[in-house]
matplotlib code that plots the C-alpha trace (Angstrom):
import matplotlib.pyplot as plt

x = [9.5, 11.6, 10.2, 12.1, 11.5, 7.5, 7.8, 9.5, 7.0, 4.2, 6.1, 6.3, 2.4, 1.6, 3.6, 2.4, -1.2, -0.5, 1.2, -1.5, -4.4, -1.9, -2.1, -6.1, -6.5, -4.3, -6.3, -9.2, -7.9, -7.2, -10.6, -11.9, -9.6, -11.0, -14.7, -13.8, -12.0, -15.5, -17.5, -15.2, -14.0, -10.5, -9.0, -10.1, -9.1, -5.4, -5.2, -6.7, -3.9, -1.0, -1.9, -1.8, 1.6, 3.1, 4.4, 6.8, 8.5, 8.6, 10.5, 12.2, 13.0, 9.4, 9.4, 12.3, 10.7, 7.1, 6.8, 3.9, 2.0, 3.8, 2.7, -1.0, -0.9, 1.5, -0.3, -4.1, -2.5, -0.7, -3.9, -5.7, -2.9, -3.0, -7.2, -6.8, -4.2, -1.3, 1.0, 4.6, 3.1, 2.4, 5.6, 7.3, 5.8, 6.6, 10.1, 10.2, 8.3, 10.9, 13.7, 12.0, 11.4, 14.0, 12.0, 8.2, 10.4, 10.3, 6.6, 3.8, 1.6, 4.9, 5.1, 1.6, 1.4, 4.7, 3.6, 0.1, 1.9, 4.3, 1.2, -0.4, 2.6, 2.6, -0.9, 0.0, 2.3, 2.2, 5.9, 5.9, 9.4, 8.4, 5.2, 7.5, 9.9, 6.9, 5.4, 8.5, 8.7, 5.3, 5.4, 9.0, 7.0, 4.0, 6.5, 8.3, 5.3, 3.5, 7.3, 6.2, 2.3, 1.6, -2.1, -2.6, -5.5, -5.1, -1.2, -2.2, -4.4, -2.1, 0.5, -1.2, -3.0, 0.6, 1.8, -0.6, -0.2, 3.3, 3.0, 0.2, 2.6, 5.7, 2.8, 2.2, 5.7, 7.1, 3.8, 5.2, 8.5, 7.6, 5.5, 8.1, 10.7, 8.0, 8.0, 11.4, 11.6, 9.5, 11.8, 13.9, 17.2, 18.2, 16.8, 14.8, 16.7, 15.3, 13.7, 14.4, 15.6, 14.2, 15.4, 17.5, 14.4, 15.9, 14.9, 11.6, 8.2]
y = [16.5, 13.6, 10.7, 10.2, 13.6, 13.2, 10.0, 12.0, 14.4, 11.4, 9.9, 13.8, 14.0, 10.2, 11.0, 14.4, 13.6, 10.6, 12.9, 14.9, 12.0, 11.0, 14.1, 14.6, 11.0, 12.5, 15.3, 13.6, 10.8, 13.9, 15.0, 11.4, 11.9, 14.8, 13.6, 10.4, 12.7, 15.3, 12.2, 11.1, 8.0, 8.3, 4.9, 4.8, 8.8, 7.7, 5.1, 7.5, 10.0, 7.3, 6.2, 9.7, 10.0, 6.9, 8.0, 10.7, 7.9, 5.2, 8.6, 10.4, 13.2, 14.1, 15.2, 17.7, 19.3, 19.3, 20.4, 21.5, 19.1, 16.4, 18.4, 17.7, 14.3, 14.6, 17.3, 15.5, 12.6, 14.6, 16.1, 12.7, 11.4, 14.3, 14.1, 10.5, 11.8, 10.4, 12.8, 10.8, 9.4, 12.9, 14.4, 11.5, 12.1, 16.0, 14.9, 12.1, 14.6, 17.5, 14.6, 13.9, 17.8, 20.0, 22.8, 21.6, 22.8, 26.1, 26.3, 27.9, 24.6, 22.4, 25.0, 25.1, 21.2, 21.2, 23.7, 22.0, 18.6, 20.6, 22.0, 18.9, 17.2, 20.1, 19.1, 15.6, 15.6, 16.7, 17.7, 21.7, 21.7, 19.3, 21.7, 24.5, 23.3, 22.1, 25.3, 27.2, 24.7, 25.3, 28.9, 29.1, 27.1, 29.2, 32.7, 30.7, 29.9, 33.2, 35.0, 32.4, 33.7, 36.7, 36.8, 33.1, 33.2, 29.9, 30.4, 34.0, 32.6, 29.5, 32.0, 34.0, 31.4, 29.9, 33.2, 33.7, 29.9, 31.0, 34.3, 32.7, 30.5, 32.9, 35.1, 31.9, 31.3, 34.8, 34.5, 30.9, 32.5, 35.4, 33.3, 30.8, 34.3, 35.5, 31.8, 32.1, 35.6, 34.6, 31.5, 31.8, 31.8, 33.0, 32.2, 35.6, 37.3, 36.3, 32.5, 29.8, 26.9, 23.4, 21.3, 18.0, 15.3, 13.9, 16.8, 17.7, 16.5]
z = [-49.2, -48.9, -47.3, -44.5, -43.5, -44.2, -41.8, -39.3, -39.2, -39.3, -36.6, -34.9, -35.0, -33.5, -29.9, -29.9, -30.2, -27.8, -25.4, -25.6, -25.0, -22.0, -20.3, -21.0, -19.2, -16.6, -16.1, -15.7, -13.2, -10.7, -11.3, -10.4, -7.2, -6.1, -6.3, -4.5, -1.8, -1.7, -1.5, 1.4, -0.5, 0.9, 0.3, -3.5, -3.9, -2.2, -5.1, -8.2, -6.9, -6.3, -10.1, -11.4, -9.3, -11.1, -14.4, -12.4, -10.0, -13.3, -15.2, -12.4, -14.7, -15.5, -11.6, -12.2, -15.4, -14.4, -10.9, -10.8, -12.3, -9.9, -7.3, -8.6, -7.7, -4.5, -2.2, -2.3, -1.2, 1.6, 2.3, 2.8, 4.7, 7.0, 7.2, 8.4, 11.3, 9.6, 9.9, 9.8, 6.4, 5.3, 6.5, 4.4, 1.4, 1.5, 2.1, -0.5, -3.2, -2.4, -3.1, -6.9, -7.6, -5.4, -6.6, -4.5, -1.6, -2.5, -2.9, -0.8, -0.2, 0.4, 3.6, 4.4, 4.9, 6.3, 8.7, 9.4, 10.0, 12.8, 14.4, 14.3, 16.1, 18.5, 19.3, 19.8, 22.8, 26.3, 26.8, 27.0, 25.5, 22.9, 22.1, 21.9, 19.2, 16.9, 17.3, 16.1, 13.3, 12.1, 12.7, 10.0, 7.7, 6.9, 6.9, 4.4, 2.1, 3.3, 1.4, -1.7, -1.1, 0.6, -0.1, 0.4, 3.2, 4.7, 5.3, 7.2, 9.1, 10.1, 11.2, 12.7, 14.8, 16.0, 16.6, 19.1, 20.6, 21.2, 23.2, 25.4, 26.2, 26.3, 28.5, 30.9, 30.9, 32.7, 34.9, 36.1, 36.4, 38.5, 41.1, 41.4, 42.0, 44.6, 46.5, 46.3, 47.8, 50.7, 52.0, 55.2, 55.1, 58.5, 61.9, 63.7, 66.0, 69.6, 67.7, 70.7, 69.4, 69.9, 72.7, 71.5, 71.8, 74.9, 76.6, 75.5, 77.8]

ax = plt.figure().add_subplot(projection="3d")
ax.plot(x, y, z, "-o")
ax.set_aspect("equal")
plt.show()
């Protein structure tokens, strides 16, 4: 074998096995985020997971071809964002994460925190219109990742739950509606046949 080729190869060996020690230490830095998180160490989990999340924003491209491992280090910190009620923050790290890898859109746990975050905005106002549209949003969410996972408990259970927020509501709705329409059915619009009419005020006493 010629030498160049027999340094190629050397050469061929060294980044694989350093590719290989990379990932290992990667591996393990999630595992050292999810103790922290179990331990309820959020702050130093956010930063284990924002570490592990760095070598996909420093080589966008990583994002596009690994997915799924990018997604390792993105949803925990969604789910520690969303644990610690901030939900815009989550929301804009879903959004920012489908930006890097188009194809975390498309997967079930993109919808279920999607879908949680909704419902948790739904929660979080008082405007019955406002409640509405969140609900709707979180309910499209988890039958979208429920079509990606159809066995996926959590996601069931999600859906089914704002399913049933939204025809309590749709139930209180009509029952609003038809005592409002019975009110309505009750006001005068004519005077009684035979009703005397009130005197001007100069002429009463």
């Amino acid at each position: 074998m010629p030498k160049v080729a027999r340094a190629a190869v050397v050469i061929g060996i060294l980044l694989l096995s350093a590719a290989l020690l990379g990932y290992g230490a990667w591996r393990l830095a999630l595992e050292r985020g999810a103790r922290a998180a179990a331990r309820g160490e959020s702050e130093t989990a956010s930063r284990i997971y924002a570490a592990a999340e760095r070598p996909f924003t420093a080589v966008p491209v990583l994002a596009r071809l690994f997915p799924d491992s990018y997604s390792r280090a993105v949803y925990p910190q969604v789910a520690l964002l969303y644990a610690r009620a901030k939900v815009d923050d989550a929301v804009g790290k879903l959004e920012h994460a489908a930006t890097a890898s188009p194809a975390m859109s498309e997967q079930s746990e993109f919808a279920f925190w999607n879908g949680n975050a909704m419902l948790k905005r739904a929660l979080a106002t008082s405007d019955p219109e406002t409640v509405v549209k969140h609900l709707y949003a979180a309910s499209a969410q988890y039958r979208k990742g429920l079509e990606a996972a159809p066995d996926d408990w959590d996601l069931k259970y999600n859906y089914e739950l704002v399913q049933y927020i939204l025809t309590q509501q749709e139930r209180d709705r009509k029952k609003e509606e038809a005592r409002i329409k019975s009110i309505l059915e009750r006001i005068r619009t004519t005077t009684e046949p035979g009703q005397k009419e009130l005197p001007p005020p100069e002429k009463r006493g």
